[in-house]
C-alpha positions in Angstrom: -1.3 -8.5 15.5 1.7 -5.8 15.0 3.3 -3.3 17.6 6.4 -1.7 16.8 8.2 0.4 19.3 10.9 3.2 17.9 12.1 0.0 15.9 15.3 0.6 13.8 18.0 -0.3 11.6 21.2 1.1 10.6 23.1 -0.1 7.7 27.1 -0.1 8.6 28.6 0.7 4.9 32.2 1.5 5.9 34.0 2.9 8.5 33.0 6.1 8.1 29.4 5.6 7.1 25.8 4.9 8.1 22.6 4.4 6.4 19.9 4.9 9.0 17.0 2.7 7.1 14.3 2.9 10.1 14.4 5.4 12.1 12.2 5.0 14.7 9.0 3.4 13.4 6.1 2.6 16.0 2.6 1.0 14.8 0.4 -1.1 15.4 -2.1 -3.1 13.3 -4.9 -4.8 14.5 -6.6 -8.6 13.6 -8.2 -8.2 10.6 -6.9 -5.3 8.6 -5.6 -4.7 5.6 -2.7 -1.8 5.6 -0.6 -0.9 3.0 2.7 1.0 3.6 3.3 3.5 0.8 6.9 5.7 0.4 9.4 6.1 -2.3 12.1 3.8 -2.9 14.6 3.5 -0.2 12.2 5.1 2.1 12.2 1.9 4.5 9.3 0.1 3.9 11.0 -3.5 3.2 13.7 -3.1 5.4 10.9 -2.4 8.0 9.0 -5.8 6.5 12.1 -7.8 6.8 12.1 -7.0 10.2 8.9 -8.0 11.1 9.4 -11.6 9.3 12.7 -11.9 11.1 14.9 -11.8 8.3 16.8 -9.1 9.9 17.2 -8.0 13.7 16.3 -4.7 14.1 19.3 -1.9 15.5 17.3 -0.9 18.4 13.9 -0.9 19.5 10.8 -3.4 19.6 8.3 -5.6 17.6 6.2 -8.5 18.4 4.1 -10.1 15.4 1.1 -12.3 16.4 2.0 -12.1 19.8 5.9 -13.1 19.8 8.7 -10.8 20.1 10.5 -11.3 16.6 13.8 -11.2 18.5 13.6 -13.6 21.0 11.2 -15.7 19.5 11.6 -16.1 15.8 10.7 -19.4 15.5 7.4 -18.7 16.4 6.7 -15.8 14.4 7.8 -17.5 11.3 5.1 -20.4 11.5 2.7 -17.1 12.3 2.9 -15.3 9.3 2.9 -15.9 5.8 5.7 -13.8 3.5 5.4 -13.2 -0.5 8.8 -11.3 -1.2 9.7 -9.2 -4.4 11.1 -11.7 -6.0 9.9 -15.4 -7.0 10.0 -17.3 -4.5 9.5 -21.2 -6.1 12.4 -23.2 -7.8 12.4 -22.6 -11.6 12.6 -26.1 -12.3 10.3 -27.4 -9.3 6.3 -28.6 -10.9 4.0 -26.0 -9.5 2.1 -28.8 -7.4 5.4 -30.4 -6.4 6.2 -26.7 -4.7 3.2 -26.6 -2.8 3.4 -29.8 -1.7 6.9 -29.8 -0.1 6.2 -26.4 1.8 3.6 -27.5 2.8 6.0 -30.6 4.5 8.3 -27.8 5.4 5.7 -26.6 8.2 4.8 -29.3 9.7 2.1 -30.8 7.8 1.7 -34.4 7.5 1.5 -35.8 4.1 -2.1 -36.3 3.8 -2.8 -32.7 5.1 0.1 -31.0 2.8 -1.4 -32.9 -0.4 -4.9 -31.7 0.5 -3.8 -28.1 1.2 -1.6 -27.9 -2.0 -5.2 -29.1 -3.7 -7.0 -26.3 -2.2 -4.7 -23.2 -3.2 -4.3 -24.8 -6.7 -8.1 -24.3 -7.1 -8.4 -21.1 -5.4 -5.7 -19.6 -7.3 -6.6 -21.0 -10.3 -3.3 -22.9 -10.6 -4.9 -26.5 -10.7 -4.6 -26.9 -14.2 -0.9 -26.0 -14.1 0.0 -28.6 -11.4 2.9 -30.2 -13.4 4.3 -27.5 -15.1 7.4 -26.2 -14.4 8.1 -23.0 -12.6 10.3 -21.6 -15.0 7.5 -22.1 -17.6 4.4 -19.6 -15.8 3.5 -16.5 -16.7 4.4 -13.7 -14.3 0.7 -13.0 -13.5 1.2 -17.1 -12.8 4.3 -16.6 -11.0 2.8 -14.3 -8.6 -0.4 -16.6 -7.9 1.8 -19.3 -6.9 3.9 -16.8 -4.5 1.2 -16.1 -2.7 -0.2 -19.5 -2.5 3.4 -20.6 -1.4 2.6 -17.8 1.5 -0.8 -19.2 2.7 0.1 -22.9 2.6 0.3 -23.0 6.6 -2.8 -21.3 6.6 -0.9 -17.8 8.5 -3.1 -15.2 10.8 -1.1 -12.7 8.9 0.3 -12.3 5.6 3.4 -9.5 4.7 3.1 -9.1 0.4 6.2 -7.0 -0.9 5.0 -5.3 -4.2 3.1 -8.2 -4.8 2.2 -7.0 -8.5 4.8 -4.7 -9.8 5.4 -5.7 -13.1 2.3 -6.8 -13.9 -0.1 -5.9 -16.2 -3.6 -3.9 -15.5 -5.3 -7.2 -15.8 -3.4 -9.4 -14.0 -3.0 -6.9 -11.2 -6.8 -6.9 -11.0 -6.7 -10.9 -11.2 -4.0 -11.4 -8.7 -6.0 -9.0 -6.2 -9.0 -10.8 -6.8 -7.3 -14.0 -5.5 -5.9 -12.4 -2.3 -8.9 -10.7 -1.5 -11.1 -13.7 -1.5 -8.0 -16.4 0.0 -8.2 -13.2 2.9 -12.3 -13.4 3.7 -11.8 -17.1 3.1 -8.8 -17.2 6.0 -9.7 -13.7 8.2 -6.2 -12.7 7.5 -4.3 -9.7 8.4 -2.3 -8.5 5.6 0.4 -6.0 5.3 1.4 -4.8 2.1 3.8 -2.1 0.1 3.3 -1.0 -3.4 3.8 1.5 -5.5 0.7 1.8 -7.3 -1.1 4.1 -5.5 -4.4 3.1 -6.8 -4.1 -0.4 -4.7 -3.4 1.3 -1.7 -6.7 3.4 -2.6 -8.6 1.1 -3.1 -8.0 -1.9 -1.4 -6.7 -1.1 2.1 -8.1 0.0 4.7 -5.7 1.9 6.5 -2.9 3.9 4.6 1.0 4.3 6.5 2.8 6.7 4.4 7.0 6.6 5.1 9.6 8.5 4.3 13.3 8.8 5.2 12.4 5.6 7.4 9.8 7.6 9.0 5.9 7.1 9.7 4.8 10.5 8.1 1.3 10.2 8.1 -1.1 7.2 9.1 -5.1 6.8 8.4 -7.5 5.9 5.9 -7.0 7.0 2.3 -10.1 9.3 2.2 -8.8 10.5 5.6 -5.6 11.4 4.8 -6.8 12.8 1.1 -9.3 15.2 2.8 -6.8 16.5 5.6 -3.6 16.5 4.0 -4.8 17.7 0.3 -7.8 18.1 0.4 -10.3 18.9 -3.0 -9.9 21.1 -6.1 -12.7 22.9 -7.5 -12.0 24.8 -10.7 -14.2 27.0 -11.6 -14.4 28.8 -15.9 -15.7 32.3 -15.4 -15.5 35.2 -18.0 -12.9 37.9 -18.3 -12.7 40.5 -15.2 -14.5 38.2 -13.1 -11.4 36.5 -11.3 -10.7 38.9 -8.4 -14.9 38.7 -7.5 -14.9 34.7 -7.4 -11.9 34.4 -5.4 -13.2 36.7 -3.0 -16.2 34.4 -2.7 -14.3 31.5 -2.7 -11.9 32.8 0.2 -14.8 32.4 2.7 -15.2 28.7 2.2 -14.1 26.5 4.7 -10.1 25.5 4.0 -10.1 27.5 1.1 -6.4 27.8 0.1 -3.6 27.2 -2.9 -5.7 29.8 -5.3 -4.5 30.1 -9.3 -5.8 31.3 -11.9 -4.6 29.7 -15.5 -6.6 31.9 -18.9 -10.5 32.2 -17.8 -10.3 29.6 -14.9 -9.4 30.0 -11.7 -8.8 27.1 -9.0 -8.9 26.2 -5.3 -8.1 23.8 -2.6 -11.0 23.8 0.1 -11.9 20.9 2.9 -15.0 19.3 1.3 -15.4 20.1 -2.8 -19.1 18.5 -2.5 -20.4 20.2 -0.4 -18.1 24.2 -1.0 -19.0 24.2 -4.8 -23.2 24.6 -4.4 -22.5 27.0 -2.5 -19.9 28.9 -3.7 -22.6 28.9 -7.0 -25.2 30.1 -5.2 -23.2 33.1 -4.2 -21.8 33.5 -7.4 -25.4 34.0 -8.7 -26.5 36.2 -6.2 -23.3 38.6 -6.7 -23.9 38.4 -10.3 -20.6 36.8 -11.0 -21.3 34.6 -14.1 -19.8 30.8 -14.0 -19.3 28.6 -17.2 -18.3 25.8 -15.6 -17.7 24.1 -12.8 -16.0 20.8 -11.2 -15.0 19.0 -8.2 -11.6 17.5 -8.4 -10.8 14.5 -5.6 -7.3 14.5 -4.4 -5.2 11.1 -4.9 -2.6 9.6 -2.3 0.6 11.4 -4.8 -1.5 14.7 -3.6 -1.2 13.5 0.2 2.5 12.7 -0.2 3.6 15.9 -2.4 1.8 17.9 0.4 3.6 16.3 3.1 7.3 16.0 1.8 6.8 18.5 -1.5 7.7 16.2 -4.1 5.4 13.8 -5.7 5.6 10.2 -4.6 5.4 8.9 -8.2 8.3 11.0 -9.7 10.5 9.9 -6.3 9.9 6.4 -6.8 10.9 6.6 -10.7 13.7 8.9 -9.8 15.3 6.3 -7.6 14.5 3.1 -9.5 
């Protein structure tokens, strides 16, 4: 559905300077998925979207998007894809139906079919009831609904969503998401997406493309990329004078690493936290090493990016907001 080839884009700010955006990207995303592009602000990620929706020509390199090349065939992309930007995208004083409707026109749809599909995303949205309502007058949760439905009126193969929830609340986050998920079963979408909430990229994708510096740094699943690149925590209470003993049995788990030691507990990274804390117990009792307490903590994606670039992903995004 995607390939990318070394695309890039350079910024030309004056005479004497360059910002090199994209640097280089190649990927590739298959029918079907659902990836999400994580990396701090300024990292790349909707310079590199822009790209891919032709709103931009890349600097060098190559893309083609649902099977056209999004430089010599643009055209066709666009009635491809389906784009939800950061910002909204419907006229504040346009009805909510009235919006539908005349995108719907836009691409090519009779009037019959453009009335019909506006029908059908009003009810599977949840936005029938605000038909003739002005824009200006939704809710942003609102707003957001009729973003996306204003991106799956031609019905795409693939859908690009730009922070589709920042700003909203935990609920209407969890709302919104329900919506796209079941529009995407409903449609057997693709769907590319950036955020910055980390726990969406968790839990609803299925692949993970970190970038930084307009780089691809790392590219997998989230539980892949949590279990090789950070890996699990077990922390572990003992009683005084016992923390040299532990860490010595702890030292001949597998991946055991990143040991500290904070009052009577004493902490370590290892490979697979389920499966090294039985037994580093069971050797514990054997040595006679007493243990208080014990726990298994899982590593999130702010883990995988602070141990790829050393700085938290979270406090990078805040920093340059």
């Amino acid at each position: 559905m995607i390939s990318t080839r070394e695309l890039t884009k350079d910024f030309v700010v004056s005479r004497t300077e360059t910002v090199h955006a994209v640097r280089g990207i190649s990927l590739d995303v298959e029918p079907g998925e659902l990836v999400a592009v994580l990396g701090p602000n300024g990292a790349g990620k909707t310079t590199t979207l822009r790209m891919l929706t032709t709103l931009i020509g890349p600097t060098s390199g190559t893309a083609t998007v649902a099977g056209y090349d999004v430089t010599s065939h643009p055209s066709q992309v666009r009635r491809q894809i389906g784009y939800v930007g950061q910002g909204n995208g419907a006229g504040h004083q346009h009805r909510v139906g009235d919006e539908l409707y005349g995108q719907g026109v836009i691409y090519g749809l009779d009037r019959r079919a453009a009335k019909r599909r506006a029908e059908e995303l009003l009810d599977g949205l949840e936005l029938k009831d605000l038909a003739q309502r002005k824009v200006s007058e939704l809710s942003g949760g609102q707003r957001r609904r009729l973003d996306v439905a204003m991106g799956l009126v031609h019905a795409p193969s693939l859908l690009f969503l730009d922070e589709p929830s920042t700003g909203l609340d935990p609920q209407n986050r969890a709302n919104l998401w329900d919506h796209i998920l079941r529009m995407r079963e409903q449609y057997a979408m693709t769907i590319v997406l950036t955020t910055h909430y980390l726990d969406e990229a968790d839990s609803m994708a299925e692949r993970v493309v970190v970038v930084d510096h307009g780089e691809v740094i790392a590219d997998d699943t989230a539980e892949a990329l949590k279990t090789r690149l950070a890996g699990d925590r077990l922390a572990l209470t003992v009683a005084p004078g016992n923390h040299a003993r532990i860490r010595e049995l702890a030292e001949k788990l597998p991946g055991a690493r990143e040991f500290e030691t904070a009052g009577d507990q004493v902490s370590l990274r290892v490979t697979d936290g389920p499966a090294a804390l039985p037994i580093l117990l069971g050797a514990a009792q054997q040595y006679g090493v007493p243990v208080a307490a014990a726990q298994v903590h899982r590593p999130t994606l702010d883990d995988v990016f602070l141990n790829l670039t050393g700085r938290s992903l979270r406090d990078a995004n805040g920093k340059a907001a």
